[in-house]
N, C-alpha and C positions, 0 to 999 in steps of 0.2 A: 819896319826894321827895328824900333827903338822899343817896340813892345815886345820884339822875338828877343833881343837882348835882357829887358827886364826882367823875362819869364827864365832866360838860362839863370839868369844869377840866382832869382829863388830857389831852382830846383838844385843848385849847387850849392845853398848854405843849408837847404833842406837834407838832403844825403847823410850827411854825417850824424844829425840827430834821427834821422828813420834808423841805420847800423845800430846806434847804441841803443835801441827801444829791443832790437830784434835783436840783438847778444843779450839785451838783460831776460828776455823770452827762452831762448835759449840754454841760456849758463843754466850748469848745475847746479840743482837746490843746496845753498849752506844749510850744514844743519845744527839747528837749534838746540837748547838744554830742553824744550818741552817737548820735543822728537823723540830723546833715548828713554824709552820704556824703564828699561831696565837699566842695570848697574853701568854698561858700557852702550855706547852708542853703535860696538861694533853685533852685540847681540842683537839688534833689534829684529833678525831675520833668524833667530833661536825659535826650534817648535816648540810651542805650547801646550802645558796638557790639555786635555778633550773639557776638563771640567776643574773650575775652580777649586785651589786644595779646601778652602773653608766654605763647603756647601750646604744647602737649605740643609737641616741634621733630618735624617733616613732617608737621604738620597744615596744611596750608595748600591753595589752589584751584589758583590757578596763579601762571606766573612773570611779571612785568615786569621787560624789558632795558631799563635807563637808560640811554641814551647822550648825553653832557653834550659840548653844544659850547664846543667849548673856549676861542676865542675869544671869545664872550659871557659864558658862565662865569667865564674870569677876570678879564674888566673889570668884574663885579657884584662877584663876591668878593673881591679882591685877594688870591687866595690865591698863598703863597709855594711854592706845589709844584713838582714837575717839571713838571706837567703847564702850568704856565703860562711858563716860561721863555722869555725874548724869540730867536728864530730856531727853535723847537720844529716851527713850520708846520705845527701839529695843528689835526682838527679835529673831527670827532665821535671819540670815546672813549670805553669802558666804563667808567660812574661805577657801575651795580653789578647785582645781578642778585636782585631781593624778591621772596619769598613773598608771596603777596595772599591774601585771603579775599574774596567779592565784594563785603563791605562791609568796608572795613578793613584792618588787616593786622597780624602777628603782630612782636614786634621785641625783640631780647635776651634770645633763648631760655635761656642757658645755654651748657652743653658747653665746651670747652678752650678758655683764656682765650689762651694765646699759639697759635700756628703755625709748625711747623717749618720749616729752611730746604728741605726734600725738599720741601715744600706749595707753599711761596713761589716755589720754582723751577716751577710748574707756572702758579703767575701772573703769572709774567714775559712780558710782550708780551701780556696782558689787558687790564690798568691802568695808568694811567701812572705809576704809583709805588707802590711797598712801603707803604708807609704806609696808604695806601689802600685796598689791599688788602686788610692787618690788619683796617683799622677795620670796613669791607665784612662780612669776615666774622665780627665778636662782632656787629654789630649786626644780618645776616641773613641770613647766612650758616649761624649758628648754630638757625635755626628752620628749616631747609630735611631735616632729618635724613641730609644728608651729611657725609661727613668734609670737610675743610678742603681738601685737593688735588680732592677727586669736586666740590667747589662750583666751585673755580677752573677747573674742565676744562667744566662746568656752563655757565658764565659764558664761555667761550670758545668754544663749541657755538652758543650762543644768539646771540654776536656774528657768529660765521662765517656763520649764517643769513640774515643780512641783508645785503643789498647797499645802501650808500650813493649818495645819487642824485648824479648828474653836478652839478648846479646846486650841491650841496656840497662834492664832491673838486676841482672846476673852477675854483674861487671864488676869485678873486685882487684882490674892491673889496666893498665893504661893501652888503648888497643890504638892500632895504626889498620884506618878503613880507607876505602873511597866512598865518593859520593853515589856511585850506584850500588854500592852495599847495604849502603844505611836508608838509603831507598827502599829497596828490596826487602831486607827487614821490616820494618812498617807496613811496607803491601803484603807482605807475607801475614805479618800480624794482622792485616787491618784486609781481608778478602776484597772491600768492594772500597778499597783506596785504588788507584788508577794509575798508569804511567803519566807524570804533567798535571795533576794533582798537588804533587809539596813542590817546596824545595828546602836544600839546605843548606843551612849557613855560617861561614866560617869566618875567625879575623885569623890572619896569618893563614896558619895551617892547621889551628885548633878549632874542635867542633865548638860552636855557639849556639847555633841553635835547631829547630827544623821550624817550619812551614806549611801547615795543611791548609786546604783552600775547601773549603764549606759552602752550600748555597747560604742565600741570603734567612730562609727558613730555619737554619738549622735541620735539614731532615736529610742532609746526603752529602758526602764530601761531591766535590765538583771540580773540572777541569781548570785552570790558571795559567794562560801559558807566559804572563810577565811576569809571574813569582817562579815559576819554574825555569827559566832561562835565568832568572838573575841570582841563583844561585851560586854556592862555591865552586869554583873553578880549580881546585888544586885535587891536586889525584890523590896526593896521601894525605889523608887528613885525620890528625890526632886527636882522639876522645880520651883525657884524663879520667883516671876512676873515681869513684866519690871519696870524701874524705869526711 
């Protein structure tokens, strides 16, 4: 009898400590500062892209030719470049020539922070300024795994392939388009451009720029369908005339 007694009282001071082993098993994980990945701890279930933005450099899918109209471009940006100077009479221009991944895109690979003037002389009558240039190529230029002159000739390849539509070299008054006009122009100009192909791109409701999507060869425009969906969304979209 005095041993069935002993043995309750164990298992009765024992109880309380088994509970609290099995709630600490239990309870939901706190979470720690070395848990949130990212900026918020509520992000941490935010999709990821497919592939790091700064990847091995000429790891990428294919190319997009930006071409920034200039006159829209510079009345959004006020930028002080050449490429905005009042009697310039420009009008689409190479703003730069990106690596993509088809979801995402790779950006500040690495490789040679400056570029020679031998380089620079290769993108002259690319861009409309040195500066530009530069920048072009540390920020994607350098994931492309070309040297800095093979990008600029790269990016000059890309631009000579396309023909600008008349309703843009022609443009002497400020026109009110949509986006499947100026589309359509381009394909029209451009036979073997494709529906999903560009897109293009506006701040507000002013034209900035368009979008061609290239294979990675350079030898054919190519289908894109995340630069085509993330295009301008506004129906009427204003193209300023050059000035």
């Amino acid at each position: 009898m005095g041993d069935f007694r002993l043995q309750k009282s164990i298992l009765q001071k024992s109880i309380p400590a088994l509970a609290f082993i099995v709630c600490l098993a239990c309870a939901p994980k706190v979470a720690r500062a070395e848990d949130c990945i990212l900026d918020r701890c509520a992000d941490k279930a935010a999709p990821q892209p497919s592939r790091p933005s700064a990847a091995p450099s000429g790891d990428f899918d294919f190319y997009v030719l930006a071409l920034s109209w200039s006159p829209g471009f510079c009345e959004q940006s006020r930028s002080g470049s050449k490429q905005c100077e009042p009697g310039g009479n420009l009008g689409f221009v190479v703003h730069g020539l990106w690596p993509q991944y088809e979801h995402g895109f790779p950006s500040d690979c690495g490789g040679p922070a400056t570029v020679s003037r031998i380089a620079l002389e290769r993108a002259r009558g690319v861009y409309p300024d040195e500066g530009l240039a530069r920048y072009e190529w540390r920020k994607h230029g350098t994931c492309t795994g070309l040297s800095p002159g093979d990008y600029f000739d790269a990016a000059a390849r890309a631009r000579n392939a396309v023909t600008i539509p008349d309703l843009f070299t022609k443009a002497s008054a400020d026109q009110t388009l949509s986006t499947q006009a100026i589309e359509q122009a381009f394909r029209d100009a451009n036979p073997r451009l494709r529906p999903g192909m560009m897109g293009v791109g506006c701040r507000r409701d002013t034209l900035e720029d368009v979008r061609i999507c290239f294979a990675k060869d350079l030898s054919s425009f190519r289908a894109c369908p995340e630069v085509a969906r993330g295009g301008c969304r506004v129906r009427a979209i204003r193209a300023p005339a050059p000035y």
